[in-house]
C-alpha positions as YAML, in Angstrom:
chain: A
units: angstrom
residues:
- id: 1
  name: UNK
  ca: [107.14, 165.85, 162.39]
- id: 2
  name: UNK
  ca: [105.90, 162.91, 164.22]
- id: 3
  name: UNK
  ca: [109.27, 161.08, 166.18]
- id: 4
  name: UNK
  ca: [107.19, 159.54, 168.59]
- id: 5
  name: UNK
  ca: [104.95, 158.00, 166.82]
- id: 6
  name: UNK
  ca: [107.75, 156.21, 164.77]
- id: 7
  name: UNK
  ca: [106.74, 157.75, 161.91]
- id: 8
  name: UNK
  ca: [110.21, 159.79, 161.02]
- id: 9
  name: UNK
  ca: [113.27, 161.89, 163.03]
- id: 10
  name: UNK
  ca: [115.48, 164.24, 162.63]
- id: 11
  name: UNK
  ca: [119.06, 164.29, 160.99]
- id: 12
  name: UNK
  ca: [121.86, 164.76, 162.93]
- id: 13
  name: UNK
  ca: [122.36, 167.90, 164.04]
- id: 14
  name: UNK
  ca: [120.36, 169.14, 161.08]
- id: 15
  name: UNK
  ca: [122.93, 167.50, 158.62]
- id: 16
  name: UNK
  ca: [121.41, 165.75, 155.62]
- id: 17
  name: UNK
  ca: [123.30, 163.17, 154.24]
- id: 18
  name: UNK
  ca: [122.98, 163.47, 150.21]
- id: 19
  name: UNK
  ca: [123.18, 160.88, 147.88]
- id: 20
  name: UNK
  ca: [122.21, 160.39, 144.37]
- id: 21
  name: UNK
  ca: [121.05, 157.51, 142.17]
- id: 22
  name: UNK
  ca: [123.69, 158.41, 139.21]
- id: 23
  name: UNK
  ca: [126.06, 160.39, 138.21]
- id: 24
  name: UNK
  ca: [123.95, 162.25, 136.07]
- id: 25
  name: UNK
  ca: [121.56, 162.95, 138.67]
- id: 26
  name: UNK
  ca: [124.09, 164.19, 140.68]
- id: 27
  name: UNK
  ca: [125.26, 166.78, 138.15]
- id: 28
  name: UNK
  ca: [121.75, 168.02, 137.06]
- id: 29
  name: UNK
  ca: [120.26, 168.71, 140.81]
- id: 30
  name: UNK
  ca: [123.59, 169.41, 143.03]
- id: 31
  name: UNK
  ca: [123.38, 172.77, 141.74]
- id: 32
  name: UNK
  ca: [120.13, 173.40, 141.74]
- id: 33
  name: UNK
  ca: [119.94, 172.02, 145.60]
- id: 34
  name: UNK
  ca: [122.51, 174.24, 146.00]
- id: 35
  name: UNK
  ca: [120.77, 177.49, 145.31]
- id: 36
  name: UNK
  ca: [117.39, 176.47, 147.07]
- id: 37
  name: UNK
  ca: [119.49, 175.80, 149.87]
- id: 38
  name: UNK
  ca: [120.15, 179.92, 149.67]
- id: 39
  name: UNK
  ca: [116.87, 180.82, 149.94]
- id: 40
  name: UNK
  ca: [116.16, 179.08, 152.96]
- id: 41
  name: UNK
  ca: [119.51, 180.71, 154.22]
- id: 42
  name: UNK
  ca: [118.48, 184.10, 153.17]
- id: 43
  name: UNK
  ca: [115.36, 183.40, 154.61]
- id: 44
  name: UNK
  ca: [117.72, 182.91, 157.75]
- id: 45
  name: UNK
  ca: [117.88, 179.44, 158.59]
- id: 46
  name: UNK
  ca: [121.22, 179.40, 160.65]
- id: 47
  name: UNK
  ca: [123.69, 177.36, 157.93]
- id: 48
  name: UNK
  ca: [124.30, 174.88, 160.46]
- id: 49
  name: UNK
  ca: [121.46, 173.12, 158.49]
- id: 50
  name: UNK
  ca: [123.38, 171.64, 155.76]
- id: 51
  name: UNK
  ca: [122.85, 169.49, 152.48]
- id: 52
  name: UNK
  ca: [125.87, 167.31, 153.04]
- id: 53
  name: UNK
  ca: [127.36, 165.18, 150.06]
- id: 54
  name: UNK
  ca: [128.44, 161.82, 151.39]
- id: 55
  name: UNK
  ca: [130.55, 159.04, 149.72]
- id: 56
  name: UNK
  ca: [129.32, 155.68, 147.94]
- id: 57
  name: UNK
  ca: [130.42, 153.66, 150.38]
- id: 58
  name: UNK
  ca: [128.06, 155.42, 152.66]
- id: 59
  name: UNK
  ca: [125.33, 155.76, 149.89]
- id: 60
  name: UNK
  ca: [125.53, 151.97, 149.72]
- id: 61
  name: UNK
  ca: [125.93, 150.47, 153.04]
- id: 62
  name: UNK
  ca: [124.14, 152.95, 155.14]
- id: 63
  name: UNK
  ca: [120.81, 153.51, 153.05]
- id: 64
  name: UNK
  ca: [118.47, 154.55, 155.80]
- id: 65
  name: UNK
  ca: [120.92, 157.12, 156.97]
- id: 66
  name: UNK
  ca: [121.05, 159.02, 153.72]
- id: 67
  name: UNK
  ca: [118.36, 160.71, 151.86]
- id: 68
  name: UNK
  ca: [119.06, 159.80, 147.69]
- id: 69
  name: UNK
  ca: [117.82, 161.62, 144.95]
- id: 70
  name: UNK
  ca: [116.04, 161.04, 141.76]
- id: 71
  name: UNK
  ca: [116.10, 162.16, 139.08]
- id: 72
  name: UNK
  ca: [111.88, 162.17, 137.64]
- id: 73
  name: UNK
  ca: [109.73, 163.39, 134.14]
- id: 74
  name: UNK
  ca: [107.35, 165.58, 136.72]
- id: 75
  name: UNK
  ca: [107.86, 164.23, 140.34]
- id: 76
  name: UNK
  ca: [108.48, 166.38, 143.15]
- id: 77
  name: UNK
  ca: [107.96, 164.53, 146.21]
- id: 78
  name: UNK
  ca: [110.69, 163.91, 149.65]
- id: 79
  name: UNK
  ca: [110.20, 161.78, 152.47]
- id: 80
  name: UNK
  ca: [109.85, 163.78, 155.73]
- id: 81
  name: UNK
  ca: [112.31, 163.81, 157.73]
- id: 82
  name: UNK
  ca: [114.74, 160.44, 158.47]
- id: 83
  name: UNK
  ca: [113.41, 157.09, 158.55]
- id: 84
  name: UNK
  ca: [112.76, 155.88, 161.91]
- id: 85
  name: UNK
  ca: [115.13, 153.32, 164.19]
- id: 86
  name: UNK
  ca: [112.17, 151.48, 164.15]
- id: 87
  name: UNK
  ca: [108.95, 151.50, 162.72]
- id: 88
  name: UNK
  ca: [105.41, 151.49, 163.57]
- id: 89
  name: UNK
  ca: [104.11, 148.17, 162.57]
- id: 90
  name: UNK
  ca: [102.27, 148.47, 159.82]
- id: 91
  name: UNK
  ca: [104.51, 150.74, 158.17]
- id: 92
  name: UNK
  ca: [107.42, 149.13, 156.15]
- id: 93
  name: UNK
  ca: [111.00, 150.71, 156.68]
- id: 94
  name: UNK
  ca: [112.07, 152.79, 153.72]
- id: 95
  name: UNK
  ca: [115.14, 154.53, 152.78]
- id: 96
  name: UNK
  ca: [114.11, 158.44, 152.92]
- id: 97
  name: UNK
  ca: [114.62, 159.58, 149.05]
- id: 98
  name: UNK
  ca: [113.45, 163.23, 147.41]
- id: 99
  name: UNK
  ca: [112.60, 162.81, 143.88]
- id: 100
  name: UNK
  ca: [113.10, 165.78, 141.85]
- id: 101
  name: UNK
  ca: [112.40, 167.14, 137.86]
- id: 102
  name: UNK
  ca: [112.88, 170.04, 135.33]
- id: 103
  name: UNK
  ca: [109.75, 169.85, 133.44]
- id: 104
  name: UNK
  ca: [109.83, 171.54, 130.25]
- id: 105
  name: UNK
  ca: [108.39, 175.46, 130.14]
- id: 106
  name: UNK
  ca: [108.67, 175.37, 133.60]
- id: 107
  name: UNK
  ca: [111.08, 179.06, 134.50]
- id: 108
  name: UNK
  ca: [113.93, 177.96, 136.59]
- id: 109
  name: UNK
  ca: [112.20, 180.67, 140.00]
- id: 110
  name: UNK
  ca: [109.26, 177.65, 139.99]
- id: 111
  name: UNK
  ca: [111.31, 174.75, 139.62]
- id: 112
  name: UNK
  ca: [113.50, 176.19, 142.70]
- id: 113
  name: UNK
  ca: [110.89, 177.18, 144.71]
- id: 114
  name: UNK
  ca: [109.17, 173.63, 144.23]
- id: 115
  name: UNK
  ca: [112.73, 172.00, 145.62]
- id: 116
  name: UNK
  ca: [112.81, 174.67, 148.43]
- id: 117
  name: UNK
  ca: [109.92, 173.15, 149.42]
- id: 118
  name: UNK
  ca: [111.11, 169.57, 149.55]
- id: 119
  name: UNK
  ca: [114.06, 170.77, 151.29]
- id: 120
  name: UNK
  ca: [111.68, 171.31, 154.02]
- id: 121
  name: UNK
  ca: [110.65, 168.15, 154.08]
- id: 122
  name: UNK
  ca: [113.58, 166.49, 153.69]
- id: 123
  name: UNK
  ca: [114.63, 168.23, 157.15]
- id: 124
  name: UNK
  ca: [111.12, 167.22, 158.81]
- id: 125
  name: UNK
  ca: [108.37, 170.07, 158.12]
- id: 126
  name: UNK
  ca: [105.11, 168.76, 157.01]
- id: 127
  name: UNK
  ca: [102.82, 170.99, 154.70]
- id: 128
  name: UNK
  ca: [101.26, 173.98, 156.17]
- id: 129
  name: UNK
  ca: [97.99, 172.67, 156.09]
- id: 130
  name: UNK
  ca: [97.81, 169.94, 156.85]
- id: 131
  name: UNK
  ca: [99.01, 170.70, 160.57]
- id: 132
  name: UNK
  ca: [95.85, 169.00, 162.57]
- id: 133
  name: UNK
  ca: [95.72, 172.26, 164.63]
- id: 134
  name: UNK
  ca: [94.25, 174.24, 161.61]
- id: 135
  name: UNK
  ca: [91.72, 171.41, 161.68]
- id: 136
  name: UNK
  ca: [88.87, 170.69, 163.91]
- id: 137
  name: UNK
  ca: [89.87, 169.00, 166.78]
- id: 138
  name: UNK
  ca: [86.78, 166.93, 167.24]
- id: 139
  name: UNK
  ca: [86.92, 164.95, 163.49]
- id: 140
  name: UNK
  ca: [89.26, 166.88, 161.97]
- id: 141
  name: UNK
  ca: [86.92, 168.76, 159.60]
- id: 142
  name: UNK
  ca: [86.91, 171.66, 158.18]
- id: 143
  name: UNK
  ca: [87.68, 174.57, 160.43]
- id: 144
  name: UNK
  ca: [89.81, 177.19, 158.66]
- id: 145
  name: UNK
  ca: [90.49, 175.41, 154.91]
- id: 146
  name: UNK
  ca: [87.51, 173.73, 153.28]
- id: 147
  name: UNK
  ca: [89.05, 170.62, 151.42]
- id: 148
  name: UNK
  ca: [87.27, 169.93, 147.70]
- id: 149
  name: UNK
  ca: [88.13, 166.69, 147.24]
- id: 150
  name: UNK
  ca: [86.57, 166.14, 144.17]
- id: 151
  name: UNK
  ca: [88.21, 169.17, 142.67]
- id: 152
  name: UNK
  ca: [91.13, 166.72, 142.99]
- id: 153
  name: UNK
  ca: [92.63, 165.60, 139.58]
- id: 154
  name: UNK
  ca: [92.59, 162.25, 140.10]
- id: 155
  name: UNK
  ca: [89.19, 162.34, 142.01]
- id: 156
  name: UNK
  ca: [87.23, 160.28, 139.33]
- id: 157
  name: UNK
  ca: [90.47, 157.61, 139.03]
- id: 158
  name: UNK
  ca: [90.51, 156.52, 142.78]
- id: 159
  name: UNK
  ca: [86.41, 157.05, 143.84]
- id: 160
  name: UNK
  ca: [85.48, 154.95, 140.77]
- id: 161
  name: UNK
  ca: [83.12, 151.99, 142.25]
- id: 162
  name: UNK
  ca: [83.69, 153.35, 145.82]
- id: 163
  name: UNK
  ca: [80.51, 153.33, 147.79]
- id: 164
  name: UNK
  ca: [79.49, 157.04, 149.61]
- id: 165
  name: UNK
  ca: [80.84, 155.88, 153.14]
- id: 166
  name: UNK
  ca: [84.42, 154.78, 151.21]
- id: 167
  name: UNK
  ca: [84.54, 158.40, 149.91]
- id: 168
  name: UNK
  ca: [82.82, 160.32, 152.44]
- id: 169
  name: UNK
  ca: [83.29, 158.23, 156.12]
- id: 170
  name: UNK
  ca: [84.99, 158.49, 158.77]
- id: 171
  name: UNK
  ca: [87.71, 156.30, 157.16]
- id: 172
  name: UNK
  ca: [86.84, 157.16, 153.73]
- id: 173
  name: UNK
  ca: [89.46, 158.28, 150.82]
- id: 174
  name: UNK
  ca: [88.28, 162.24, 151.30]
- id: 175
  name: UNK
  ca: [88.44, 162.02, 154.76]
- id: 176
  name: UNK
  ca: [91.19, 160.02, 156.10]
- id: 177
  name: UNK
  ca: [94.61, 160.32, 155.69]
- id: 178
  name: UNK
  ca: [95.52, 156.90, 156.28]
- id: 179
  name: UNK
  ca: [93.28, 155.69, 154.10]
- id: 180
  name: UNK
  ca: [94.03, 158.17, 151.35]
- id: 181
  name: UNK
  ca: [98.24, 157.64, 151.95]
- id: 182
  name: UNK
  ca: [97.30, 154.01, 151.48]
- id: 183
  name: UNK
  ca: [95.39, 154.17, 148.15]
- id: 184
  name: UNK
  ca: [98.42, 156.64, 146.72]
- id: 185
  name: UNK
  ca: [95.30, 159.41, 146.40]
- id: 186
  name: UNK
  ca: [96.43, 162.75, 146.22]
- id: 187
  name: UNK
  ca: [94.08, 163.75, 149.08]
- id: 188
  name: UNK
  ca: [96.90, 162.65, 151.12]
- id: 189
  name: UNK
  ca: [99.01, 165.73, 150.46]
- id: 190
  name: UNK
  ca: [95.82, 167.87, 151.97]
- id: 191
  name: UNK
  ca: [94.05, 165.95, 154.38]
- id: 192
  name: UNK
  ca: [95.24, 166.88, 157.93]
- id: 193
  name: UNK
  ca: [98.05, 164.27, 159.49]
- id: 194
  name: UNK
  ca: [97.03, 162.45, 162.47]
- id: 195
  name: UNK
  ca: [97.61, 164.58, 165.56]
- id: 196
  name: UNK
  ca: [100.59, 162.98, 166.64]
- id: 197
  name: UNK
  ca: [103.37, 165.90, 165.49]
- id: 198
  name: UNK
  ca: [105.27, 168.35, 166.93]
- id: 199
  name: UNK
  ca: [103.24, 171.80, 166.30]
- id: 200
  name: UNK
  ca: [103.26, 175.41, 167.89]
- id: 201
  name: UNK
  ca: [99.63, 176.03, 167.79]
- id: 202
  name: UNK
  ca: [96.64, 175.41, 170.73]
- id: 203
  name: UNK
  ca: [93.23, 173.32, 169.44]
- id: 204
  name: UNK
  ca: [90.59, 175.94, 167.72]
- id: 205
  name: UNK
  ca: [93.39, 178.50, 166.47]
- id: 206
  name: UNK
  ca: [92.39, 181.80, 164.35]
- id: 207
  name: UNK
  ca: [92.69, 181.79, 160.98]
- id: 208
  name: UNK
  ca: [95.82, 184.55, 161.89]
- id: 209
  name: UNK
  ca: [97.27, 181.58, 162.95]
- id: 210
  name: UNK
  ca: [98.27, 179.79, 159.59]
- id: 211
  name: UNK
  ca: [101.31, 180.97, 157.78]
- id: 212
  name: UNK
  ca: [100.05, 182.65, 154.73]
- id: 213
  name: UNK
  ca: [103.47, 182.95, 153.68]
- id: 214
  name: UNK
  ca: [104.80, 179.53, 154.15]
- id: 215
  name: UNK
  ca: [106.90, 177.89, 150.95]
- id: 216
  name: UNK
  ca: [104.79, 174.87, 153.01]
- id: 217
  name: UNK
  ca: [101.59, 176.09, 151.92]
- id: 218
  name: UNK
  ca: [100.29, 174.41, 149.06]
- id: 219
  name: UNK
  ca: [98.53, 176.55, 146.18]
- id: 220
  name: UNK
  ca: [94.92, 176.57, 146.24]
- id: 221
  name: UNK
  ca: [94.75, 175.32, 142.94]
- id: 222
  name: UNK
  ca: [96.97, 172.25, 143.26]
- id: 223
  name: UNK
  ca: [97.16, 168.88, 142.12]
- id: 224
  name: UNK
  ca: [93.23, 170.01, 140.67]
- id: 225
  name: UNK
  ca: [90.95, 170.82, 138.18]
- id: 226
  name: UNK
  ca: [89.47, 173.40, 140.30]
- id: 227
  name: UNK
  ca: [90.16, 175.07, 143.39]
- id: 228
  name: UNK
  ca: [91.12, 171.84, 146.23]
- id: 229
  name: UNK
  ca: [91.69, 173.79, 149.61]
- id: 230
  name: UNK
  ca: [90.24, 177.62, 149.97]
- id: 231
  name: UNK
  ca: [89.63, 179.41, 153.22]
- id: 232
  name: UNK
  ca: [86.21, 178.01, 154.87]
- id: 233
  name: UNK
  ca: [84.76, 181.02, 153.29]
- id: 234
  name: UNK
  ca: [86.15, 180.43, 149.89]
- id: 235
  name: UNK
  ca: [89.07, 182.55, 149.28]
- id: 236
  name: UNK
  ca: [91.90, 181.32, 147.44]
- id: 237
  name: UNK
  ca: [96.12, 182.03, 147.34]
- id: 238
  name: UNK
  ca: [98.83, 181.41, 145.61]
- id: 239
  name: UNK
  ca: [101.72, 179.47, 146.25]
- id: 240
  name: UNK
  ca: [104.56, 181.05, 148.03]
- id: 241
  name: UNK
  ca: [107.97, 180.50, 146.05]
- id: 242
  name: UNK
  ca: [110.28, 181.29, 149.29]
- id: 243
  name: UNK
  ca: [111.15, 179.99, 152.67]
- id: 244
  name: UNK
  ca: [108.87, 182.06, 155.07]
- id: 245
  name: UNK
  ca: [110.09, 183.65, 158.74]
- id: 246
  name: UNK
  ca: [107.76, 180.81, 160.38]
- id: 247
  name: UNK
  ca: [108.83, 178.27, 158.29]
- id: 248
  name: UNK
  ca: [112.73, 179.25, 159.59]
- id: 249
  name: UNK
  ca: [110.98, 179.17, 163.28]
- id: 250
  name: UNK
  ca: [109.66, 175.96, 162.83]
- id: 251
  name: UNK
  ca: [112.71, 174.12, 161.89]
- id: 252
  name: UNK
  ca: [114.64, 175.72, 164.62]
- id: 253
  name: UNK
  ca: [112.54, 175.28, 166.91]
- id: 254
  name: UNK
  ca: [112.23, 171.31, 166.55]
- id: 255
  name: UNK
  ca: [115.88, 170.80, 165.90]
- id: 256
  name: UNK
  ca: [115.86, 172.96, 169.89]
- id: 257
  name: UNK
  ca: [113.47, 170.08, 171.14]
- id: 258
  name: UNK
  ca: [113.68, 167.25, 173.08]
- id: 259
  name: UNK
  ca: [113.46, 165.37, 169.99]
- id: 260
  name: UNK
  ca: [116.56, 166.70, 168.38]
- id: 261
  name: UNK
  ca: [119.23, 164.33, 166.61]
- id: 262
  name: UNK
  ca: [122.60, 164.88, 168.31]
- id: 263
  name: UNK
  ca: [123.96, 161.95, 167.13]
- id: 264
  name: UNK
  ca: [127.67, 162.51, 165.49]
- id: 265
  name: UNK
  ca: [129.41, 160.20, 163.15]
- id: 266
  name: UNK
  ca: [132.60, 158.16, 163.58]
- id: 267
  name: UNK
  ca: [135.67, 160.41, 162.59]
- id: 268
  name: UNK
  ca: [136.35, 157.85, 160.04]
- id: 269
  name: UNK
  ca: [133.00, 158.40, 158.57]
- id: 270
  name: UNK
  ca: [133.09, 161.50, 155.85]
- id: 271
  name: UNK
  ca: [129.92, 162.64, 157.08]
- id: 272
  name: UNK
  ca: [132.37, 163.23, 160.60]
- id: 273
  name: UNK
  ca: [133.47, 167.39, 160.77]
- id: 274
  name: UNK
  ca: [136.72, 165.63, 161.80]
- id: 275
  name: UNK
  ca: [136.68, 163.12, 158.81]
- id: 276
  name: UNK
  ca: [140.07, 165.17, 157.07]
- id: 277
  name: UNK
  ca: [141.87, 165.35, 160.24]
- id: 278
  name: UNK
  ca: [141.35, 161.59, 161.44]
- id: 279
  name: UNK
  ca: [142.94, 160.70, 157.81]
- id: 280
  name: UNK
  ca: [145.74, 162.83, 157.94]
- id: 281
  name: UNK
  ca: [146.79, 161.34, 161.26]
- id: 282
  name: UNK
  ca: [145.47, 157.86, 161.09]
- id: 283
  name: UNK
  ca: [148.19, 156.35, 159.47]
- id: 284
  name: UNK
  ca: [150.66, 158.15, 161.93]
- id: 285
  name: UNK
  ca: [153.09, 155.23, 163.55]
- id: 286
  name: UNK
  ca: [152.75, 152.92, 160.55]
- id: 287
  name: UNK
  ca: [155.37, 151.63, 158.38]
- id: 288
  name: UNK
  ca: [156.19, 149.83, 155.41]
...
């Protein structure tokens, strides 16, 4: 989570507001939201965190307040977090959306961990590793997880006619995640973030340190044709399918922090707890 580097912030009160681009949409993933919601509960995240279904109006007018999703062939990608009041800038304001998909032969346990996951971003966690603690400090090399970039699927696509110092530099497509995030390579879902987040851990941590069990923690075999991110002594994992102990810590903790969202709605908002009650005596005194 980066809020001050006007990157993203957090909901209100840990209240996402839930929108989606159809009806159809709406009908297909509510559910399914629904129970991946219940493993992060069981997992127990306190169920003041909440994916809450707002109306069109809303949807409409107020589009970098909600988070709207899509329906997608194979996508399953959220923004992190809530857009920012205002935005770095180089960066161009977007609406925070979570696209979502069923893919055929997929069993329904993988396709609900996978939107478990984005849950987790949608409320402001980045991936496991690619917290810039678990990196070296000094560069942000490897320290604990070697990163193959070229064991990257799309490796070939976005190197092609690249020079070694675009690839392999300081600013180059396997090293940087700016540079990577702006080329749409999908090093950018490994490389470290730049170290301007909210994180528990010191510089030089153990490898102890990372969650093994986060539903954060990508697969070592991810997004490649080989193995992309091992241990720095080459041991692989598996992805987790469920919300993990730390992962519960780590949204708790930030929506503690200084950084928190306490923001509440107008009562004659829906997204307002007192939304019902400011209808039912709103028209009190008026007559025909």
């Amino acid at each position: 989570m980066s809020p001050w580097a006007n990157v993203n912030r957090l909901w209100p009160n840990g209240v996402v507001s839930i929108c989606y681009e159809s009806p159809a949409a709406e009908q297909k993933y509510k559910p399914l939201l629904r129970t991946a919601m219940r493993l992060w509960y069981a997992a127990g995240l306190p169920e003041t965190f909440k994916l809450h279904p707002t109306s069109a109006v809303i949807c409409q007018n107020a589009i970098f307040d909600v988070l709207t999703v899509h329906d997608t062939p194979n996508l399953f990608v959220t923004s992190v977090g809530m857009p920012p009041m205002v935005p770095n800038p180089e960066v161009r304001l977007e609406p925070a959306h979570m696209y979502l998909s069923t893919p055929a032969g997929w069993n329904e346990d993988i396709i609900l961990a996978n939107i478990a996951h984005e849950i987790g971003h949608a409320f402001g966690l980045i991936h496991e590793h690619q917290d810039p603690a678990l990196w070296r400090p000094t560069d942000h090399g490897s320290w604990i997880f070697k990163f193959n970039c070229n064991n990257l699927i799309d490796f070939e696509e976005k190197t092609r006619g690249k020079t070694e110092e675009e690839i392999w530099g300081p600013d180059g497509l396997c090293v940087s995640w700016w540079t990577a995030t702006k080329a749409g390579f999908n090093a950018a879902y490994f490389l470290p973030f730049p170290a301007n987040i909210i994180g528990p851990r010191e510089p030089w941590p153990h490898i102890d340190d990372v969650d093994w069990d986060s539903c954060m923690l990508y697969g070592s075999d991810a997004a490649g044709k080989g193995p992309v991110l091992t241990t720095y002594d080459g041991k692989t994992w598996k992805a987790n399918r469920v919300p993990s102990a730390g992962d519960v810590a780590g949204l708790v903790q930030m929506y503690n922090s200084p950084f928190a969202n306490n923001w509440e709605p107008f009562w004659l908002d829906p997204r307002s707890p007192h939304f019902e009650m400011f209808q039912q005596y709103s028209s009190c005194g008026v007559r025909d």
